[in-house]
C-alpha positions as CSV (number, residue, x, y, z in Angstrom):
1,X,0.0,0.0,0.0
2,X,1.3,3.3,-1.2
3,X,2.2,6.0,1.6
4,X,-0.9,8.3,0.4
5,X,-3.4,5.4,0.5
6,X,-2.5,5.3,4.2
7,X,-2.7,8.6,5.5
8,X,-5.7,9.1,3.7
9,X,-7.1,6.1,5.3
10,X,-5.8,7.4,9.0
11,X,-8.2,10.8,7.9
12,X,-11.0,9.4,6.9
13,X,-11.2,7.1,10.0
14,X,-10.3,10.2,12.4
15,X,-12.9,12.2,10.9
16,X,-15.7,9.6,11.2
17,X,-14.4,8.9,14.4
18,X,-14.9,12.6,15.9
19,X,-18.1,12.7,13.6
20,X,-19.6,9.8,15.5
21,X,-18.5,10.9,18.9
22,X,-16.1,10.2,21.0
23,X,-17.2,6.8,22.7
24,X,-16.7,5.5,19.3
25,X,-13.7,7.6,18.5
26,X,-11.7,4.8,20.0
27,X,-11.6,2.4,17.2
28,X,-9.1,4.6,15.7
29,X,-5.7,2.3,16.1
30,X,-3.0,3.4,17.9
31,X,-1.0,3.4,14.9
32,X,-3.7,5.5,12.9
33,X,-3.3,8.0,16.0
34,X,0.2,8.1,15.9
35,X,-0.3,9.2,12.3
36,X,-2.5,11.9,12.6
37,X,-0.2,13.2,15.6
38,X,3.1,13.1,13.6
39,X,1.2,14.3,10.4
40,X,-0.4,17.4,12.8
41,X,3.5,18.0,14.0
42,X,4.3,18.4,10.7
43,X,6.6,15.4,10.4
44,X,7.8,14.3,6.4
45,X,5.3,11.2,5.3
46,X,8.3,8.7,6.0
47,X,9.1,10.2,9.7
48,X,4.9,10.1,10.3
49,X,4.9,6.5,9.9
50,X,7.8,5.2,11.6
51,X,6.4,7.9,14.5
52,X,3.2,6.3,14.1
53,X,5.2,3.2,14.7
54,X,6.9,3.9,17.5
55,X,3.9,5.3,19.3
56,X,1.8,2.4,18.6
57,X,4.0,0.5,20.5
58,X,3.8,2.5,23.6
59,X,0.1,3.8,23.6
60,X,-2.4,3.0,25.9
61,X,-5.7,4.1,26.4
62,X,-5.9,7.5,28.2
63,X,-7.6,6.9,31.7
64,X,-11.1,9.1,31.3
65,X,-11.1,9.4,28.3
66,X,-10.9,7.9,24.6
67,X,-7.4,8.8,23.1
68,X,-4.3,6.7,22.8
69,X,-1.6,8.4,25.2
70,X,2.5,7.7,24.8
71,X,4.5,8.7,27.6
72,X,7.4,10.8,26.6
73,X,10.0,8.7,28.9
74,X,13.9,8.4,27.6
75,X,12.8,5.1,26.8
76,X,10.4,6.2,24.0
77,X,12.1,9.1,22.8
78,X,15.0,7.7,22.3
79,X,13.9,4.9,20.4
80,X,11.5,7.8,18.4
81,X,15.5,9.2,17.7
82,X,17.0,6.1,17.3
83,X,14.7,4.6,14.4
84,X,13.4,7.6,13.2
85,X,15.5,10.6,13.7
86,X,12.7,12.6,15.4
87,X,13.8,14.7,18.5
88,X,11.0,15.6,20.6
């Protein structure tokens, strides 16, 4: 799947996701979440997915609410430098 295909996917999902409401807003993945941060941030298509990646990896649900969460230990931003070359 092409690089387009997917971030257009990850929109379409976030916006019938906040169109629905957010009880159902949690079906996005955490990868699709990632994406639509990093893409937000302003990252280059190739750093948005391996951010995307890399969060995906660390999310969990947010307590309260319906968002994935990452907590931005060494751990995690090292590896987000490591793999991706992203410095937070």
């Amino acid at each position: 799947m092409s690089r387009k295909f997917i971030m257009a996917g990850a929109l379409a999902i976030a916006a019938i996701g906040a169109a629905v409401g957010s009880a159902q807003a949690q079906m996005i993945s955490p990868f699709q979440s990632g994406l639509l941060l990093a893409m937000k941030r302003g990252y280059a298509p190739g750093q948005a997915e391996c951010f995307a990646s890399v969060f995906a990896r660390r999310a969990t649900i947010n307590p309260g609410a319906t968002n994935w969460v990452a907590a931005a230990d060494n751990a995690y931003t090292d590896e987000l430098w490591r793999r991706c070359r992203i410095s937070r």
